[in-house]
C-alpha positions in Angstrom: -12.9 7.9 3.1 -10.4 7.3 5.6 -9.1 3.9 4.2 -5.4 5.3 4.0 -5.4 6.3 7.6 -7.0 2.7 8.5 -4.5 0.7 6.7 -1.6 3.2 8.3 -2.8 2.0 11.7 -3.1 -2.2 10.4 0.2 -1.3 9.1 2.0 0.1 12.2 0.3 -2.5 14.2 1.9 -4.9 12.5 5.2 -3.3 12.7 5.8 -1.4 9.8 7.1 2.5 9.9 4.4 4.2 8.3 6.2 8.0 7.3 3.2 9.7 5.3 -0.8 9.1 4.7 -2.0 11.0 1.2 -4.9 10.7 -1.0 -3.9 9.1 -4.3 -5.2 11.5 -7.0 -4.9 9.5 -9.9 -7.1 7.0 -11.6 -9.1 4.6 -9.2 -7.3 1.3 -9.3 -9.5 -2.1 -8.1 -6.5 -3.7 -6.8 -3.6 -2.6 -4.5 -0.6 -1.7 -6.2 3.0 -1.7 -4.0 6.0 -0.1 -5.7 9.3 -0.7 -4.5 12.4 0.3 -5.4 14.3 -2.7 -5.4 13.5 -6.4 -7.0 12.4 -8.7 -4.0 11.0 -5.6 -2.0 7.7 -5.7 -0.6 6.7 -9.8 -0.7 6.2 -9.7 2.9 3.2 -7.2 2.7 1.1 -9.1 0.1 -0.6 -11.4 3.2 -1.9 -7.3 4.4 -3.9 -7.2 1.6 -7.0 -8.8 -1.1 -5.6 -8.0 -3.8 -1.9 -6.6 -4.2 0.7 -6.5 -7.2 4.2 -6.0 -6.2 6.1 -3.3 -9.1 9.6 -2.2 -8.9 9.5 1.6 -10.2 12.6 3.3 -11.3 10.9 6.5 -10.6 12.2 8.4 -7.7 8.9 8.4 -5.0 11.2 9.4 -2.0 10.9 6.5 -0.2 11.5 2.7 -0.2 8.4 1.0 -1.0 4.8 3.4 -1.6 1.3 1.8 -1.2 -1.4 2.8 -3.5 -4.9 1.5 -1.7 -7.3 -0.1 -4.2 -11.0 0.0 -3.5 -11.0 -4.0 -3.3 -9.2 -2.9 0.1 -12.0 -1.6 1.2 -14.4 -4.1 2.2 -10.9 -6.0 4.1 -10.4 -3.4 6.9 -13.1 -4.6 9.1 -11.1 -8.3 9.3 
């Protein structure tokens, strides 16, 4: 609970534009997955996180790169 909103406020403070906090309501994923639009998008957040895997999706999410938390994020926030 509240993970997404945490890693918002890591993200911004690190100087990122955050544009929307959801819930993912999918299948619970152990590591973090970070889709991006294009090939070479992305590489700069993988230090943010445990356990990240960059994908480049061709399906249209609205918005240049999309986070999806794992729960191996959620023993990292407290760094």
């Amino acid at each position: 609970t509240g993970l997404a909103t945490e890693y918002s406020t890591k993200l911004k403070n690190a100087g990122y534009t955050v544009s929307e906090v959801g819930n993912y309501t999918q299948e619970v994923l152990q590591s973090t997955r970070i889709l991006v639009s294009e090939p070479g998008m992305g590489q700069d957040l993988l230090p943010l996180f445990k356990e990240a895997q960059i994908e480049v999706t061709t399906e249209p999410t609205g918005y240049d790169i999309q986070i999806i938390l794992g729960v191996s994020e959620s023993n990292e926030i407290t760094r």
